[in-house]
C-alpha positions in Angstrom: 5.4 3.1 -7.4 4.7 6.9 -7.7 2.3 7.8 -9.9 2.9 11.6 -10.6 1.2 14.7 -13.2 3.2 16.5 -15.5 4.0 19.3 -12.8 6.1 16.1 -11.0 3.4 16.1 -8.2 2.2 13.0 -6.6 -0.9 12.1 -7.1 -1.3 8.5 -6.4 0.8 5.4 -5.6 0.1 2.0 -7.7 1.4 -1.6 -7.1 1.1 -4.9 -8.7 -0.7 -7.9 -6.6 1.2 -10.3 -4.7 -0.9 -13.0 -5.0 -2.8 -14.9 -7.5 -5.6 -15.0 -5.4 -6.1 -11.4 -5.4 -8.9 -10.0 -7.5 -7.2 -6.9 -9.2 -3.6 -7.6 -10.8 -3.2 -3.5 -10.1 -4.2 -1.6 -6.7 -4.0 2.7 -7.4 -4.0 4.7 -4.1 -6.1 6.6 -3.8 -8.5 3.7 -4.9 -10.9 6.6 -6.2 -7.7 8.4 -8.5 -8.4 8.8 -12.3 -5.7 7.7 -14.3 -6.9 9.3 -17.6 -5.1 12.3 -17.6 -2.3 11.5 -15.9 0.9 10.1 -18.2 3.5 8.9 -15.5 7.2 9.9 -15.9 6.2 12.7 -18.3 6.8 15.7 -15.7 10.3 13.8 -14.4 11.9 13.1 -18.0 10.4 16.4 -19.4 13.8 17.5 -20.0 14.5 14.9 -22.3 11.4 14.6 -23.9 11.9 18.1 -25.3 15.8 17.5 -26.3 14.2 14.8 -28.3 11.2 16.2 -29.5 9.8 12.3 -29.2 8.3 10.5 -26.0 8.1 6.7 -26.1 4.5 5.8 -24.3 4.9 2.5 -22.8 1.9 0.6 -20.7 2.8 0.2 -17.5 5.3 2.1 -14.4 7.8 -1.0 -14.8 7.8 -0.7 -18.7 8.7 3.2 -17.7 11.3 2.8 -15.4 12.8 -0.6 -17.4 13.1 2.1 -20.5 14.7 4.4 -18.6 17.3 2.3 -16.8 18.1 1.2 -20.5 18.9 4.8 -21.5 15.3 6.0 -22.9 14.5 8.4 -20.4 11.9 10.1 -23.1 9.3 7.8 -21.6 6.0 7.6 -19.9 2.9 5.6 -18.9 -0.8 6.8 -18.9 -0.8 3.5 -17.0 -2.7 0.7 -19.2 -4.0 0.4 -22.9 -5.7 2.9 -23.0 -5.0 6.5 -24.0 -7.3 9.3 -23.8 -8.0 12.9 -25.0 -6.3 14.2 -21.8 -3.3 12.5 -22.5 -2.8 13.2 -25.8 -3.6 17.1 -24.6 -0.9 16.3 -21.9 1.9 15.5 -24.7 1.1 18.9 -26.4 1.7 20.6 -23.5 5.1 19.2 -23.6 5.6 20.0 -27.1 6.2 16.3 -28.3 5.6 15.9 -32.1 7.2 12.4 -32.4 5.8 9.4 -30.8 7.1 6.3 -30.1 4.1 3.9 -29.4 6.0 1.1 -26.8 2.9 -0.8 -25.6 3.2 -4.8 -25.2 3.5 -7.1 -27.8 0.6 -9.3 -26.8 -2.9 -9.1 -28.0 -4.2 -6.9 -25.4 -1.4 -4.3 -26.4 -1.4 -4.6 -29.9 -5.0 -3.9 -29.8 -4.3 -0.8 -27.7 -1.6 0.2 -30.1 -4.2 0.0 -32.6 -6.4 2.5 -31.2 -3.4 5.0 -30.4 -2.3 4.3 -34.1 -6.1 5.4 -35.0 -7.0 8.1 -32.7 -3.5 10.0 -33.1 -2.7 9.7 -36.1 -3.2 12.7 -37.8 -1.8 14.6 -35.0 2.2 13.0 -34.2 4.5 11.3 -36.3 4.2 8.0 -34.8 6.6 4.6 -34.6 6.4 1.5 -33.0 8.9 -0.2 -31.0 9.8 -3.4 -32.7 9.2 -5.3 -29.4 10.0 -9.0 -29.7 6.7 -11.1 -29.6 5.0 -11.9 -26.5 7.5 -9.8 -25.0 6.6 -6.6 -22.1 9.3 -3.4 -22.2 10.4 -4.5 -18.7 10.4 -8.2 -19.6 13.3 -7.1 -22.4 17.0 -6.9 -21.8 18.2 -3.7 -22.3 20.0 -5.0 -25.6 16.7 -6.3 -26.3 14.8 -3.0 -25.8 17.6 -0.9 -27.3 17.4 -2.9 -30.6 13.2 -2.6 -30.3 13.7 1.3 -30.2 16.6 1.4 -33.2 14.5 -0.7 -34.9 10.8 0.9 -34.4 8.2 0.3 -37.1 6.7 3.1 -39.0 2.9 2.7 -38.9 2.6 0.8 -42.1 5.5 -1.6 -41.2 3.5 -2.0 -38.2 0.0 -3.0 -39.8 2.3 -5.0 -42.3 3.4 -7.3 -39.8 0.6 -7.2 -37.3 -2.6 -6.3 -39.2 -5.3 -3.5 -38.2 -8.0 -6.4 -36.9 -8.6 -5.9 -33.6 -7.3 -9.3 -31.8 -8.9 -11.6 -29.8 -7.6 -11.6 -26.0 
């Protein structure tokens, strides 16, 4: 898959392990590329970012492109859990106000949506997608995913349901 900036430039390729024998379940060409500031799919659905005002961040590029086969073509990846200063300076380049936090519903990504949650705040009117549990974006059906977005949790709904205790993976 493509890995591209915000200017729609390639700047890496990154695929998903064949085998269970391989050591990395991820492999990012060039192996020396920095996916910190770097959102995937934000410079191709820029367009519809801004007619939205939102962007859904999801974790991975088959999360993205599942989203956006469904119809939510607002969406991007900063590929993983984790979501740094770059990237946040990346959506306010693109004007987004409204954030729609889409990562996994499985420890690892609840605790990631955590962090998001923490570190951002202050700064975007954030949502979660109501994700049914154990459940990936691109492991949803699109009537799955569309009801997960319809349905998105405001940030106290969220810690409602989920708690803010980091979980154990």
């Amino acid at each position: 898959m493509p890995i591209e900036d915000i200017e729609k430039r390639l700047v890496g390729v990154t695929g998903r392990r064949l085998k269970d024998d391989m050591p990395n379940k991820w492999m990012h060409r060039p192996r020396n590329l920095h996916t910190g500031w770097i959102l995937t799919g934000l410079g191709r659905n820029l367009e519809e970012v801004r007619a939205k005002n939102e962007v859904i961040v999801v974790e991975g590029v088959f999360d993205c492109v599942r989203a956006w086969d469904c119809g939510l073509k607002h969406v991007c990846t900063p590929i993983g859990t984790f979501f740094t200063e770059e990237h946040e300076q990346e959506l306010y380049k693109a004007g987004v106000t409204q954030l729609v936090i889409g990562l996994d519903n499985d420890p690892a990504g609840r605790n990631g949506t955590r962090k998001m949650i923490e570190r951002l705040k202050y700064k975007f009117d954030i949502t979660v997608l109501n994700l049914p549990e154990g459940k990936d974006p691109c492991d949803c059906t699109c009537e799955e995913l569309l009801e997960a977005y319809n349905t998105r949790l405001l940030v106290h709904e969220w810690y409602d349901k989920y708690g803010k205790e980091k979980e154990r993976l």
